[in-house]
C-alpha positions in Angstrom: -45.1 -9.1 -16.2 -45.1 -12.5 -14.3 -44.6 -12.9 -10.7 -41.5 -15.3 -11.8 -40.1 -12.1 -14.2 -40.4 -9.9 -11.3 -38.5 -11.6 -9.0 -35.9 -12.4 -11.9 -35.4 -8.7 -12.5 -35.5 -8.3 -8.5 -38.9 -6.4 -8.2 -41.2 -7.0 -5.2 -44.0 -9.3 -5.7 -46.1 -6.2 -4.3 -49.2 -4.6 -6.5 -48.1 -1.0 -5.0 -44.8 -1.2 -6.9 -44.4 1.3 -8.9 -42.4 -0.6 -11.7 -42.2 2.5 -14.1 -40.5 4.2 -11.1 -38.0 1.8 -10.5 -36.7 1.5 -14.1 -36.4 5.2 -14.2 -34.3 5.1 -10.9 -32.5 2.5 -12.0 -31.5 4.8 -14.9 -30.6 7.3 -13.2 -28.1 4.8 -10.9 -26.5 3.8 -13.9 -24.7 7.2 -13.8 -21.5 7.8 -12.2 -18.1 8.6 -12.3 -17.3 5.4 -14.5 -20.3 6.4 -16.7 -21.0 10.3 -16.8 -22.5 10.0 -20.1 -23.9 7.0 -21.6 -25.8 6.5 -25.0 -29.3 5.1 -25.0 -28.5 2.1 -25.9 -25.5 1.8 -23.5 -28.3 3.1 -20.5 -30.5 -0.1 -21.7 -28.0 -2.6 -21.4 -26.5 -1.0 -17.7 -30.0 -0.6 -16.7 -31.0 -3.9 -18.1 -34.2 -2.1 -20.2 -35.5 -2.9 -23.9 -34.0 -0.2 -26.0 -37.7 1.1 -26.1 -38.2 1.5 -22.5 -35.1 2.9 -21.9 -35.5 5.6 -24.7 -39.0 6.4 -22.9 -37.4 6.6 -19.3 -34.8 9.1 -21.0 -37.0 11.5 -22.7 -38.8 12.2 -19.7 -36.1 12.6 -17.2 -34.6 14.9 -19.8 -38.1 16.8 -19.9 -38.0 17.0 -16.1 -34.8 18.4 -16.1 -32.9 15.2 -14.7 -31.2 14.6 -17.8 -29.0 16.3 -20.5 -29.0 15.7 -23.9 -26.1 16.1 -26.6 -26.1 14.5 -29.7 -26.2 11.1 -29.2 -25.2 11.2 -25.2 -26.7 11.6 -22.1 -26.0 12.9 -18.6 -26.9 14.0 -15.2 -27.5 17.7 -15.1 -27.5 19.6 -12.2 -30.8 19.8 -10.7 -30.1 16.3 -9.6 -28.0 17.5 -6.8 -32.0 18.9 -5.5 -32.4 15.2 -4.6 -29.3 14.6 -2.5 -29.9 17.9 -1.2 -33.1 17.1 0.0 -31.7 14.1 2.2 -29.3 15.9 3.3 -31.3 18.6 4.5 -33.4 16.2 6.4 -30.1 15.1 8.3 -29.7 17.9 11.0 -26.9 16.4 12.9 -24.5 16.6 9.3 -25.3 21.0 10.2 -24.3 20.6 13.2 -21.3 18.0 12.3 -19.6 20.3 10.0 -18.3 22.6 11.9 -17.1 20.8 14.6 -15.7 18.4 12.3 -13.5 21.4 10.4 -11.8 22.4 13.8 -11.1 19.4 15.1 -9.4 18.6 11.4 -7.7 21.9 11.5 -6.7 21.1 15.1 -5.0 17.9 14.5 -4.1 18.2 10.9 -6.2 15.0 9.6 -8.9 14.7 7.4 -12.3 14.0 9.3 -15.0 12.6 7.6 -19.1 11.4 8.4 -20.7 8.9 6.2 -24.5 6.5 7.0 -24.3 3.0 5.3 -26.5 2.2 2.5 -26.9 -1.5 2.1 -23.4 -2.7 1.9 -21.8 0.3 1.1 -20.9 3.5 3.6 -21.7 7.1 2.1 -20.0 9.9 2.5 -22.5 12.8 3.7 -19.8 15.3 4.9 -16.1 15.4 4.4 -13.2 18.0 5.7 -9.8 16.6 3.7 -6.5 17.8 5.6 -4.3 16.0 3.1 -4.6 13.1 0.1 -4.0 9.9 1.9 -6.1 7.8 -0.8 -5.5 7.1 -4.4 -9.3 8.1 -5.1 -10.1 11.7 -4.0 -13.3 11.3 -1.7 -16.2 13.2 -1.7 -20.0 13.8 -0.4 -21.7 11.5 -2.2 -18.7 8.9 -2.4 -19.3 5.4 -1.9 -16.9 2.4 -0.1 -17.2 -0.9 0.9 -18.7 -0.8 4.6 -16.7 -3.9 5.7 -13.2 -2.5 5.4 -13.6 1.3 6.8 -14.1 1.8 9.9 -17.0 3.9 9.5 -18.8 0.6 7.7 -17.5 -1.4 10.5 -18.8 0.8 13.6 -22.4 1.2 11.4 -22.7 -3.1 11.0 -22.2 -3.3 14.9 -25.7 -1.4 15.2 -27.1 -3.7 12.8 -29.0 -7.3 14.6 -26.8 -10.4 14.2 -28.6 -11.7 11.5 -28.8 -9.3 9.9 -25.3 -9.0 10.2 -24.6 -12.4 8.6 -27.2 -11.6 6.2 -24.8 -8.9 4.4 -21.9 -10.7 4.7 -23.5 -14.0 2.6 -24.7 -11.5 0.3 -21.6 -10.1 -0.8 -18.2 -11.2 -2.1 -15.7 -9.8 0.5 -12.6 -8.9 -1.6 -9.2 -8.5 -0.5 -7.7 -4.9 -1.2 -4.6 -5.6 0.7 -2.7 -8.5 2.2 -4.1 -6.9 5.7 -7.7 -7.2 4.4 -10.1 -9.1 6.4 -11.9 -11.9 3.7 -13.2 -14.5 6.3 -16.5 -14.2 7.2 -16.3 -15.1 10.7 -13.4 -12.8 11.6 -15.4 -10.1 10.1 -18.4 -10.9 12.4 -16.4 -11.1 14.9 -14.2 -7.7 14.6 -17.8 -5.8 13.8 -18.9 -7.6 17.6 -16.0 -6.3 18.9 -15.9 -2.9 17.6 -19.6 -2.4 18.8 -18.5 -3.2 21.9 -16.1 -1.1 22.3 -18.0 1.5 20.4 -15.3 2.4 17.8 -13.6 0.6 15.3 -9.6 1.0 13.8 -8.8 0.0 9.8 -5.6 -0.6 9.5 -4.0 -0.8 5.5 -7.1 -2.8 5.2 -8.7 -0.6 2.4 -5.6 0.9 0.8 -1.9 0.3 1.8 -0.8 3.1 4.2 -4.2 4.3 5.1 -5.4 3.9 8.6 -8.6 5.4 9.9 -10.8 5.1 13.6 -14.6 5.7 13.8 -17.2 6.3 16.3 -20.8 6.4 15.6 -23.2 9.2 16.0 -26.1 8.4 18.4 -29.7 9.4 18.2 -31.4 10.0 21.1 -32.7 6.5 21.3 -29.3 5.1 21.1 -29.2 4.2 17.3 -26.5 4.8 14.7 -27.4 7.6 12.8 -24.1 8.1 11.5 -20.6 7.9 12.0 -17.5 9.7 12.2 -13.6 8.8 11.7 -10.4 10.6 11.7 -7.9 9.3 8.8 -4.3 9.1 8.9 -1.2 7.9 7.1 0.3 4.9 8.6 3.9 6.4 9.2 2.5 9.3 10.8 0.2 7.7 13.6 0.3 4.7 15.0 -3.1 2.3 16.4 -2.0 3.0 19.8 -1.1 6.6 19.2 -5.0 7.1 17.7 -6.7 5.3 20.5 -4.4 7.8 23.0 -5.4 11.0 21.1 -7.6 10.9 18.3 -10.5 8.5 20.3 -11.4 11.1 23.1 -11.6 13.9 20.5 -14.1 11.8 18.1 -15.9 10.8 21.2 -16.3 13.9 22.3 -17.6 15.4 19.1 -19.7 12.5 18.6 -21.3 13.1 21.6 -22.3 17.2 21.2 -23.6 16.2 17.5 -25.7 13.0 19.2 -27.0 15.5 21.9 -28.7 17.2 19.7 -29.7 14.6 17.6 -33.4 13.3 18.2 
């Protein structure tokens, strides 16, 4: 493959890539809840792979156990979940999270939630639901855009400036809402702002009626490993009413998961 190819397809220009590697991950990303099961020539065309390589990346992550095969169809089989798992188990502040994060949900009848960010995107690595406030039932493991939850917004404050601006050029910003924030100054802006004040509110900016505040979870070293957020209906809590009550809580829990935290 030529250097120009590589960077077409978006590989490294790096003699240690491992370019069988990436197509078979990039397989395996072609999965999801839009696509549980995908034929092989579907997987090629998602995964943008000749039929042929495609058919050789999908015999051998069914022969590892990755992938099932039914007829025609493939999908995800469970021992996949021993790969998130393995993060996961590397991330000892989500342990020590959990708990805390159940009683304060019980405690105030909200659902609580932690998530990192992944590029431009937050995932959810723990989740305690009080009640269904969004259209999409969320999940560990579920994916949103960064820039409009609060959890994405408290995560970009730890990020430098430019690399700041570097996400937000790289990404069309989409409006969910009439309340959604599209310009890319204001959004640089609000993430300066929130890091500042080290917590950040969504209002209906994600989904109509949804409000949410977030706090991040400090290593010892004063980085963002994580954050955390409290979500609400709109008619139930208002921005001040969450700043009153539910910041102190989250800052308090934030701060006996990042003492432990190295």
């Amino acid at each position: 493959m030529t250097q120009t190819s590589q960077q077409h397809r978006g590989e490294p220009d790096d003699k240690e890539f491992m370019t069988t590697l990436a197509k078979g991950l990039a397989v395996l990303g072609a999965f999801g809840k839009q696509r549980p099961t995908m034929t092989l020539s579907e997987a090629a065309q998602v995964a943008d792979l000749s039929r042929a390589t495609a058919r050789r990346v999908l015999r051998t992550l069914t022969q590892l156990g990755y992938v099932e095969q039914e007829g025609r169809t493939f999908s995800l089989s469970p021992q996949i979940l021993e790969l998130g798992f393995a993060y996961l188990s590397t991330q000892s502040w989500i342990d020590r999270a959990l708990p805390l994060m159940r009683e304060l949900s019980e405690r105030l009848g909200e659902s609580c939630s932690a998530a990192i960010l992944q590029g431009n995107d937050i995932v959810y690595v723990a989740r305690v639901p009080a009640r269904r406030i969004m259209s999409a039932a969320l999940s560990v493991g579920s994916r949103l855009p960064a820039l409009h939850t609060a959890l994405g917004r408290v995560l970009f404050g730890y990020l430098d400036e430019a690399e700041i601006w570097r996400r937000l050029r790289s990404q069309r910003i989409d409006a969910y809402t009439p309340q959604t924030i599209t310009d890319p100054q204001a959004l640089f802006d609000r993430i300066r702002t929130d890091r500042a004040q080290r917590f950040s509110i969504i209002d209906e900016e994600l989904e109509r009626g949804l409000r949410a505040l977030a706090v991040p979870v400090l290593d010892r070293g004063g980085q963002a490993v994580g954050a955390i957020n409290l979500s609400t209906h709109s008619t139930r809590t208002t921005r001040n009413e969450m700043r009153e009550h539910f910041l102190p809580e989250l800052n308090r829990l934030a701060e006996q998961i990042s003492s432990t935290t190295v």
